[in-house]
C-alpha positions in Angstrom: -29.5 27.7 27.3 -28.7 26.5 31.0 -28.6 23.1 31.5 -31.1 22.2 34.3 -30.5 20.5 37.7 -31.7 16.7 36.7 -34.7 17.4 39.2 -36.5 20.2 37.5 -35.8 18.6 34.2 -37.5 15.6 35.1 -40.5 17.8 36.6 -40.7 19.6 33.2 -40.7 16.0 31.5 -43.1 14.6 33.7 -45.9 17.3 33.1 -44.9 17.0 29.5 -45.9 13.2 29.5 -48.9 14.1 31.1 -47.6 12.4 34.6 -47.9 15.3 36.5 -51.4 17.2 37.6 -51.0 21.0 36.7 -52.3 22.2 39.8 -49.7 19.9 42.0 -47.2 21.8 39.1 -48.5 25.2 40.2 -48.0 24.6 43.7 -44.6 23.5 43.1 -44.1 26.8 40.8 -45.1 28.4 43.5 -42.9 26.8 46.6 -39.9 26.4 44.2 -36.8 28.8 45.4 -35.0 26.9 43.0 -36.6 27.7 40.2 -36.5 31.2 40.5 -32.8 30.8 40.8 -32.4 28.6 37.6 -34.6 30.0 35.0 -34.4 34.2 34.2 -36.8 36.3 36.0 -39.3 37.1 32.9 -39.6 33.2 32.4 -40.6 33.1 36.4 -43.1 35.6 36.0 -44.5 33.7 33.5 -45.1 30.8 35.4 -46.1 32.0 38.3 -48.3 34.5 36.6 -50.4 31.7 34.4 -54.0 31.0 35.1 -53.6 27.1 36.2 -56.9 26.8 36.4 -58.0 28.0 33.2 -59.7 25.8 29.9 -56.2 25.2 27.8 -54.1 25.6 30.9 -51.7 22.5 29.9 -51.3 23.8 26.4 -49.8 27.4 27.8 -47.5 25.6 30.2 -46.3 23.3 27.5 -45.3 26.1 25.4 -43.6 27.7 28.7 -41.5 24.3 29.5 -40.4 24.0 25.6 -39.1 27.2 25.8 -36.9 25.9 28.6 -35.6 22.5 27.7 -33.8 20.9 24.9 -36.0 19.2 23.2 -33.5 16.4 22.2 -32.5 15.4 25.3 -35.9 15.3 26.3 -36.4 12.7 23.5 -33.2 10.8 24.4 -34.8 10.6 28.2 -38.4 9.8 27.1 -37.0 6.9 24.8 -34.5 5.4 27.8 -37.3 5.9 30.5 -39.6 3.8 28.2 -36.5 1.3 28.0 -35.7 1.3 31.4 -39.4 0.5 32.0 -39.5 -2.4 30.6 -35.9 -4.1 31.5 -37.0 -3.2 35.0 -40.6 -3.8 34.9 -41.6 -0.7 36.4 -45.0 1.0 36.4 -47.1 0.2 33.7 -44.5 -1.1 31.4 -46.6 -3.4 29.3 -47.8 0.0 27.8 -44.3 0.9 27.0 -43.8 -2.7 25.0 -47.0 -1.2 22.8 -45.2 2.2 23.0 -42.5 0.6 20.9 -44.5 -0.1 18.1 -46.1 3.1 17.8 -42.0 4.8 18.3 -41.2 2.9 15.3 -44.3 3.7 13.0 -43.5 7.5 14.1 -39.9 7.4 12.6 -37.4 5.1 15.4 -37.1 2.2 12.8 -33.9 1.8 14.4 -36.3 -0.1 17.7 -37.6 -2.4 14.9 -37.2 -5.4 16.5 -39.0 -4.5 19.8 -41.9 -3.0 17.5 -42.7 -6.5 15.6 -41.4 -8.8 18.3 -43.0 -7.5 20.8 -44.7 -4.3 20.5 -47.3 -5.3 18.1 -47.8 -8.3 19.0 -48.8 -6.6 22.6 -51.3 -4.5 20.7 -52.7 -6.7 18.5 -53.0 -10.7 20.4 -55.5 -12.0 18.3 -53.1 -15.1 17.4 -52.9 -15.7 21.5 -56.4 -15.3 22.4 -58.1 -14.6 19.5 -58.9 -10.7 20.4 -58.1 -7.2 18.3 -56.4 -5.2 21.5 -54.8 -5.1 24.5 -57.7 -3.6 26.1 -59.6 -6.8 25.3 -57.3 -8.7 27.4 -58.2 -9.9 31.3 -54.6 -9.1 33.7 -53.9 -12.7 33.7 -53.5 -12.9 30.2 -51.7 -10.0 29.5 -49.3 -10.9 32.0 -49.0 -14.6 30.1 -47.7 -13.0 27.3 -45.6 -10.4 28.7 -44.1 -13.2 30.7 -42.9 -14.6 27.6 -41.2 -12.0 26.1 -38.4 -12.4 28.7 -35.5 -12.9 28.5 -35.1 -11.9 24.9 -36.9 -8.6 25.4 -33.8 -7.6 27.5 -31.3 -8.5 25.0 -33.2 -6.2 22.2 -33.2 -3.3 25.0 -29.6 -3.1 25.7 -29.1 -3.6 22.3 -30.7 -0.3 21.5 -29.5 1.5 24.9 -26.2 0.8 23.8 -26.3 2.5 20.7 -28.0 5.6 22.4 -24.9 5.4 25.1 -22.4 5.6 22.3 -24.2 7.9 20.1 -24.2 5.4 17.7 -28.1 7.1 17.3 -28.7 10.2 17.8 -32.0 11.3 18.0 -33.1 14.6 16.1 -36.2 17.0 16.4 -39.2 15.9 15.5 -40.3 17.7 11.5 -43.1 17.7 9.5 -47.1 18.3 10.1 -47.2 14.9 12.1 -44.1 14.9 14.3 -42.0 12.4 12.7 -39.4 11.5 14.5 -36.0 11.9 13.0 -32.3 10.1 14.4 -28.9 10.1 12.7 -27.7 6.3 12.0 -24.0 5.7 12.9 -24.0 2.2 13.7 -21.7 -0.2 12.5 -22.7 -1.8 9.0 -23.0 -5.8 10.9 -26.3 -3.7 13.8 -28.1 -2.2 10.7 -29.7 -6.0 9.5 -32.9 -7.1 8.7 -35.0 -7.5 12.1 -35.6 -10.9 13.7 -38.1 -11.5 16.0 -38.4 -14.0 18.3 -42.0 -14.7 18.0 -43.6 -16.3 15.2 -46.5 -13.9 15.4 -44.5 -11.1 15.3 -43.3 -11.7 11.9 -47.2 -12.4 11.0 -48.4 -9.2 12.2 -45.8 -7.7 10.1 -46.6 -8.8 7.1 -50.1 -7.7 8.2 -49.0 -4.6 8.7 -47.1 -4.0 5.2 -50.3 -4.8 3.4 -52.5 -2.4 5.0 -49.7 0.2 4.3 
């Protein structure tokens, strides 16, 4: 397979995150010269010859993006965007704190720190203001407690970028009927210790958590 230009991987990304209208992805399909110059002419044919506007659209275009990316380092890039997010606080990362949590239930345990630390207890702030969800929260309170996971949040996420720099994890394709993710562990035996978490709740929630499990 031939590695794409950084700009129409990220476009394939994008619409696979759902970040991306598929019409605005159509029209791009169709303006595109390069493209057409990257990808062989029977997978440009199929793109430009899909029905955009038809019920199941998205699923059809998935199917024609997967057939053109490697899935692992799309998985490597979704993880560090998410990462990135939140050490820079761009967009909406407070939902990428939650997204932690549900990465690690899904197979990263290897973010298990940011899950229970701060992830969770994201999700779930009854302990802070005596709600069940995020959603519950007013803006003013979420951004009380995302407030206070820094500076420690950053520490956990360099910790973990580091590892993905020096391949230290390597993520694998997702298996099984519900997508578990899958990594190979090659860090050293003193990184692979039980999680600490910075937040008393944190460690609350997990024992929560164990029980309903």
């Amino acid at each position: 397979m031939e590695t794409l230009p950084e700009n129409i991987k990220i476009k394939f990304y994008n619409l696979l995150l759902e970040k991306q209208c598929v019409l605005d992805f159509e029209k791009w399909v169709y303006e595109s010269k390069e493209l057409e110059k990257i990808i062989d002419g029977n997978s440009h044919l199929d793109f430009i010859s899909l029905n955009y506007k038809a019920n199941g659209a998205y699923y059809e275009l998935r199917k024609l993006i997967e057939k053109q990316i490697d899935k692992i380092d799309f998985l490597e890039w979704k993880l560090v965007t998410e990462l990135n997010n939140v050490k820079l606080k761009k967009g909406n990362f407070h939902l990428s704190i939650i997204n932690f949590y549900e990465l690690y239930c899904k197979g990263y345990e290897f973010i298990e720190n940011l899950a229970f630390g701060y992830g969770l207890p994201l999700d779930c702030p009854y302990n802070s203001y005596g709600v069940e969800s995020y959603g519950e929260l007013n803006q003013q309170q979420r951004e009380s407690i995302v407030s206070g996971f820094y500076p420690e949040i950053l520490f956990e996420i360099d910790k973990v970028l580091d590892w993905i720099n020096n391949k230290e994890i390597i993520l694998k394709e997702s298996s099984g009927e519900f997508q578990q993710l899958n990594y190979v562990d090659l860090r050293k035996e003193k990184d692979i210790k039980p999680a600490t978490y910075t937040k008393d709740e944190g460690a609350e929630l997990k024992k929560k958590w164990w029980k309903v499990w």
